[in-house]
KETOR-945313 format. One record per residue (C-alpha): x, y, z; residue in three letters. Coordinates in steps of 0.001 Angstrom, whole numbers, padded with zeros to 6 digits, always signed. Example, Ala and Ser with C-alpha at 12.3 -4.5 7.8 and 13.67 -1.06 7.14 Angstrom:
KETOR-945313
+012300-004500+007800ALA +013670-001060+007140SER 
END
This chain:
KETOR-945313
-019562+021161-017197UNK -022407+018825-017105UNK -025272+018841-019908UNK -027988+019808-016852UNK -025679+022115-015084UNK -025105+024047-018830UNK -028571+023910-019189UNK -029353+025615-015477UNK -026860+028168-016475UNK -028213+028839-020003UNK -031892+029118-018522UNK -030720+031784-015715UNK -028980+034209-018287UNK -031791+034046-020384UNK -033999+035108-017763UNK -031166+038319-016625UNK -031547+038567-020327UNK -035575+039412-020340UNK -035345+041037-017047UNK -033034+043440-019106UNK -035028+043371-021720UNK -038086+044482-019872UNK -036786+047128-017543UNK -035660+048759-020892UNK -038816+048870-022117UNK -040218+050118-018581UNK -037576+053084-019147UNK -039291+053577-023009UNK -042696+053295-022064UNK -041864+056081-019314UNK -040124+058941-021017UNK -041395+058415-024824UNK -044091+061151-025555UNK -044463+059384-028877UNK -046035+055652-029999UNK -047489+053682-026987UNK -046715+050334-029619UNK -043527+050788-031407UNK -041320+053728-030542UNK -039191+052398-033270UNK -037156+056043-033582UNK -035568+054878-030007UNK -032417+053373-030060UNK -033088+051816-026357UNK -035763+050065-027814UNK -034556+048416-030552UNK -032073+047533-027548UNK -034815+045979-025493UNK -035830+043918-028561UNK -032319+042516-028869UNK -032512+041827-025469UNK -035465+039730-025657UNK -033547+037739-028226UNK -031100+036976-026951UNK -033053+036009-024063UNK -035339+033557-026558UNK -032083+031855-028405UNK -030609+030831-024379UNK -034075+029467-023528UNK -034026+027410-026862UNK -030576+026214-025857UNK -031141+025267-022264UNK -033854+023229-023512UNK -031251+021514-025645UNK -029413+020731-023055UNK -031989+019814-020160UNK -035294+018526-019367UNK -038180+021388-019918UNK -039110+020192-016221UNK -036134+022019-015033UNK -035848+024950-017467UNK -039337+026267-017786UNK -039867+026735-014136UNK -036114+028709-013772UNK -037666+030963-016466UNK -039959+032477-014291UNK -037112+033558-012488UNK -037399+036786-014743UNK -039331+038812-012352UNK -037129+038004-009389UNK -034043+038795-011263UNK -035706+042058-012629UNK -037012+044213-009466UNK -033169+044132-007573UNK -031655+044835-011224UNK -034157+048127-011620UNK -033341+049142-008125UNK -029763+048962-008928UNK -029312+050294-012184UNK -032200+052845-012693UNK -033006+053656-009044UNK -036738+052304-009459UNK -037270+050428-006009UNK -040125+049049-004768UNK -042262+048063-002109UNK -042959+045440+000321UNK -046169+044937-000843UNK -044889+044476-004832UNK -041948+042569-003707UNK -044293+039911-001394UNK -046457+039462-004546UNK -043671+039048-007087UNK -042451+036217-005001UNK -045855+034543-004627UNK -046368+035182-008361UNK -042658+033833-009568UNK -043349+030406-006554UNK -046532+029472-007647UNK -045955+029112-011913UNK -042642+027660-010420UNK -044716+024992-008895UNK -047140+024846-011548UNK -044403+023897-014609UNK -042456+022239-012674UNK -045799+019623-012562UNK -046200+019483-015788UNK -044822+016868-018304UNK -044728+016560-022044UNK -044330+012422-021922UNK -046559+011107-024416UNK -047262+014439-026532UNK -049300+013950-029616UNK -048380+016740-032628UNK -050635+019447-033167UNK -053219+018969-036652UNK -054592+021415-038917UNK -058027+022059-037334UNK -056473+022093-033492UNK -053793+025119-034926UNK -056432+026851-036595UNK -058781+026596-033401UNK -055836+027867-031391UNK -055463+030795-033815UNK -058768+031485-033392UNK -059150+031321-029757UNK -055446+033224-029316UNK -056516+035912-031565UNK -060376+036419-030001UNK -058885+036142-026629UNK -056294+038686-027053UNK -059108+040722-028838UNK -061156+040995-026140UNK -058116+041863-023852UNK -057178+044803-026048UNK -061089+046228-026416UNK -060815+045650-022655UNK -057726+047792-021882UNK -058544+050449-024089UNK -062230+051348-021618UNK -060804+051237-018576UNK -058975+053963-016898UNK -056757+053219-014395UNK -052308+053096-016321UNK -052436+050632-013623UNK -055051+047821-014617UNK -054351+048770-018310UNK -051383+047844-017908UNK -052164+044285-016572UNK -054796+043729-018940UNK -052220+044550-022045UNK -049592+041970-020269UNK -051825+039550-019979UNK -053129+039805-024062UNK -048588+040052-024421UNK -049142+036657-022723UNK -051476+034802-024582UNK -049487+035923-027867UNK -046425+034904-026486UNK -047964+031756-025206UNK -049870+030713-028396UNK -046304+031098-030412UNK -044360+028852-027709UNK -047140+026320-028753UNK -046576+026849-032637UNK -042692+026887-031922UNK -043268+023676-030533UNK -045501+022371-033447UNK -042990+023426-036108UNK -039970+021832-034313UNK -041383+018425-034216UNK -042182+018264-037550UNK -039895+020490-039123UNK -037840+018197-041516UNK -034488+019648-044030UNK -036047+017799-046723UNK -039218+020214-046689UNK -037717+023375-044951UNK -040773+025171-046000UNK -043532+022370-045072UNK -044574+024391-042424UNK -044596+028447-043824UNK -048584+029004-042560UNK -047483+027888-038683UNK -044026+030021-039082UNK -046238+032997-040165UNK -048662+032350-037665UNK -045958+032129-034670UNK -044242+035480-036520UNK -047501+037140-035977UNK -047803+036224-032649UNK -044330+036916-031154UNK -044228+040619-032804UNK -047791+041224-031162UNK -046764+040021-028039UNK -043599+042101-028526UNK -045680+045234-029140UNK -048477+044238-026632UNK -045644+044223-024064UNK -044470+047682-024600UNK -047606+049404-024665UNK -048292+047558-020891UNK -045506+049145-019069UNK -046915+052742-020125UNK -048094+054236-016420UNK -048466+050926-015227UNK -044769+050519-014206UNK -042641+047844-013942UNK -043288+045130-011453UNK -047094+044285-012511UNK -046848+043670-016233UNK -043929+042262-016136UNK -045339+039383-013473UNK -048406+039557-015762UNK -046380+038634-018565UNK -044566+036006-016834UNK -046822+033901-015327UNK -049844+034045-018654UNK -046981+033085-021067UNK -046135+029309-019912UNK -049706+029263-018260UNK -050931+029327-021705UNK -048914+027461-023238UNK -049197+024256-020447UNK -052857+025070-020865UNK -052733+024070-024234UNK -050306+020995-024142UNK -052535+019831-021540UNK -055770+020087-023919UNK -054591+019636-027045UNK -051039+017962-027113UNK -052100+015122-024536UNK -049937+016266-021746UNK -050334+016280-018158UNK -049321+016886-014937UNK -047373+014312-012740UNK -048409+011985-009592UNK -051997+011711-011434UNK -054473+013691-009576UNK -052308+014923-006248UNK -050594+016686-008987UNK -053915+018500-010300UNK -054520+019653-007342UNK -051156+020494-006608UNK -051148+022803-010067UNK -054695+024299-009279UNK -053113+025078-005499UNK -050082+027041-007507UNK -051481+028454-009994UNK -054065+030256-007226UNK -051139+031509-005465UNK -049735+033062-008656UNK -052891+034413-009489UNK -052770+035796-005758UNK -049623+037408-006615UNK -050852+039145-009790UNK -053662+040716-007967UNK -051490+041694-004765UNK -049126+043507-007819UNK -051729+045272-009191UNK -053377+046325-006258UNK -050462+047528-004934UNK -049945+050083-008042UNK -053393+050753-008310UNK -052934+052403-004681UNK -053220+056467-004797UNK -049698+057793-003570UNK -049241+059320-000443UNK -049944+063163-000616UNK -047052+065703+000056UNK -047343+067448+003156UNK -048124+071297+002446UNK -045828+073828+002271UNK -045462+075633+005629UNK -046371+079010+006046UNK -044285+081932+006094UNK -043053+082628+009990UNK -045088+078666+010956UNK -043253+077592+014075UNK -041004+080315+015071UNK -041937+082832+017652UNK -044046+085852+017788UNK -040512+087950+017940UNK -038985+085800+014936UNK -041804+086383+012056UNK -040301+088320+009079UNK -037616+090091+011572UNK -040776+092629+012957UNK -041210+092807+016344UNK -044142+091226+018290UNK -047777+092447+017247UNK -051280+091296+018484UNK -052987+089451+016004UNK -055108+090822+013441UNK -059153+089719+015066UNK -061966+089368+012759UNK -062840+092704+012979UNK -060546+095059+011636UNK -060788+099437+011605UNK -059471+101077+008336UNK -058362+104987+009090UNK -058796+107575+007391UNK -055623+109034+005191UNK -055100+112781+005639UNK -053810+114633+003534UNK -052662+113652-000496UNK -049739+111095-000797UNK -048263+109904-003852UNK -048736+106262-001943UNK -051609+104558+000157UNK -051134+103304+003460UNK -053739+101505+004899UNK -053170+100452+009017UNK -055372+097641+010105UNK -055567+097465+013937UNK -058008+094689+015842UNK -060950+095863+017736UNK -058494+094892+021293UNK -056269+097513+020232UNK -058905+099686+018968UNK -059905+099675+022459UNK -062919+098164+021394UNK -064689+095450+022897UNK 
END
């Protein structure tokens, strides 16, 4: 097998591997009655975190073995691989509406990474990490004040993934940092960016959980997937020198995809934030059968507005009260 076709096949089990990894989670966040962050007592869990692992270790390879042209953009594959996979394993299915705006969601960062290019990246120095540290941290901040006033599982839910993302997105960029200039002579050169990226991928871990809680599977998941390498192409754009290909055509090009992502995200979230369809009542005892089927008696006329309560003669250990309408009173 060829380096690039090792590399395509490395990239698409990773992302079976997160789709795993988050419809676990989905399952956690659903039936736990206990944390919202870290339901570490649950075996499927700590499961779900293994998953997203091993799912980190095959995107590491593939980009050992291929360009990150080709494997960053068959990474967002994750939410396409995950909705079929929850329909088939756990029974969770979903609509037309969720499915039409995963698609637009997964083809538009598709699009988007698959403009970018990391020719010509400067490294990362001191001030420009802690700046990003900064701006990660406030950002996903505000995301988490945010989530925690509004009320709808739903848009909580989104608002969480998307502060999952940033974390996720701001460690890619220190992963990145601490590769190129990780050296064996000085293993431990770089042990404030390692903490740093630690901190970031366990709150993005945590972040992620606590999004699928009411807000099911499809939108945060999306969320997720699209803010993560949105983030971090934002920053190699800004602050590693990168760009995107075929000069400005391919600016607008990105700006076109990343609005249909976006357009996806909102479709997703719209789409769960729609009430569910109310059960039909219960029907009545003797609805739709005729006036000689209800309750086995035989046909009666119906009880009018007015109704004439007789006297009871006579003492009875029980009470029987006969209500007749004023038409069989023989009243008008």
């Amino acid at each position: 097998m060829s380096p690039l076709a090792l590399s395509v096949v490395l990239a698409l089990v990773s992302a079976v591997a997160y789709a795993a990894a988050a419809i676990v989670q989905e399952r956690v966040a659903a039936s736990a009655a206990g944390p919202r962050y870290a339901p570490l007592r649950r075996p499927a869990w700590w499961g779900a975190v293994l998953f997203n692992g091993v799912g980190a270790a095959l995107h590491v390879a593939a980009l050992a073995y291929g360009p990150l042209s080709l494997v960053q953009p068959l990474g967002a594959l994750t939410i396409v691989f995950a909705l079929p996979m929850a329909a088939l394993l756990v029974g969770r299915r979903t609509g037309r509406r969720a499915r039409h705006g995963a698609l637009m969601a997964t083809a538009g960062l598709a699009g988007l990474l698959s403009l970018t290019t990391g020719a010509d990246a400067r490294p990362l120095g001191d001030g420009q990490r802690w700046l990003l540290t900064g701006a990660a941290l406030g950002a996903v901040g505000l995301l988490f004040a945010c989530a925690h006033l509004v009320g709808r599982p739903a848009l909580r839910g989104v608002l969480l993934a998307t502060a999952a993302g940033v974390s996720f997105g701001a460690a890619s960029v220190f992963t990145k940092a601490v590769a190129g200039e990780w050296t064996a002579r000085a293993p431990l050169a770089e042990w404030t960016a390692l903490l740093v990226l630690s901190a970031f991928a366990v709150g993005g871990l945590l972040l992620s959980q606590a999004s699928y809680r009411g807000a099911g599977l499809a939108a945060p998941l999306a969320t997720l997937t699209v803010v993560d390498p949105v983030v971090a192409a934002a920053v190699g754009v800004t602050l590693f020198g990168e760009g995107f290909r075929y000069g400005a055509a391919g600016a607008v090009a990105a700006l076109i995809c990343g609005a249909v992502a976006a357009g996806g995200l909102v479709e997703l979230t719209l789409d769960r934030m729609a009430p569910a369809p109310e059960a039909p009542p219960p029907p009545r005892a003797g609805a739709g059968r005729g006036p000689r089927e209800s309750d086995g008696d035989p046909a009666r006329p119906e009880i009018g507005q007015g109704v004439d309560v007789g006297a009871v003669t006579g003492a009875r250990a029980d009470l029987e009260v006969e209500m007749r309408s004023r038409a069989v009173a023989g009243r008008p």
